[in-house]
Phi, psi and omega in degrees: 000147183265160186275155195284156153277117184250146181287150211254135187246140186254119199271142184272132175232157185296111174275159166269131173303124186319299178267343156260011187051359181147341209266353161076013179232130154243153149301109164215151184309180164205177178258161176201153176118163173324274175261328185233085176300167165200155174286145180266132170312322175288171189230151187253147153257190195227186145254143183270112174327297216270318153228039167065025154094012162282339192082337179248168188297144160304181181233128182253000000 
């Protein structure tokens, strides 16, 4: 019998995502008033768009 061949494992490493740096949250400003918006001075936190609240980068 020949000997079995273990499959070679290829290590992955994580990238960070570019716009939340890891953290799977951004800061964005928001608007406020009725009729005559204006920016509000305070910050929001979001879900990060760009990998969906993982911290890592997409696969392009």
């Amino acid at each position: 019998m020949a000997a079995k061949k273990t499959a070679a494992r290829k290590t992955v490493t994580k990238k960070r995502c570019p716009d939340c740096k890891d953290a799977g949250q951004i800061s964005e400003g928001f608007q406020v008033g009725g009729r005559k918006k204006h920016d509000s001075p305070h910050k929001q936190e979001a879900l990060c768009l760009t990998c969906l609240g993982s911290g890592e980068a997409p696969i392009a």
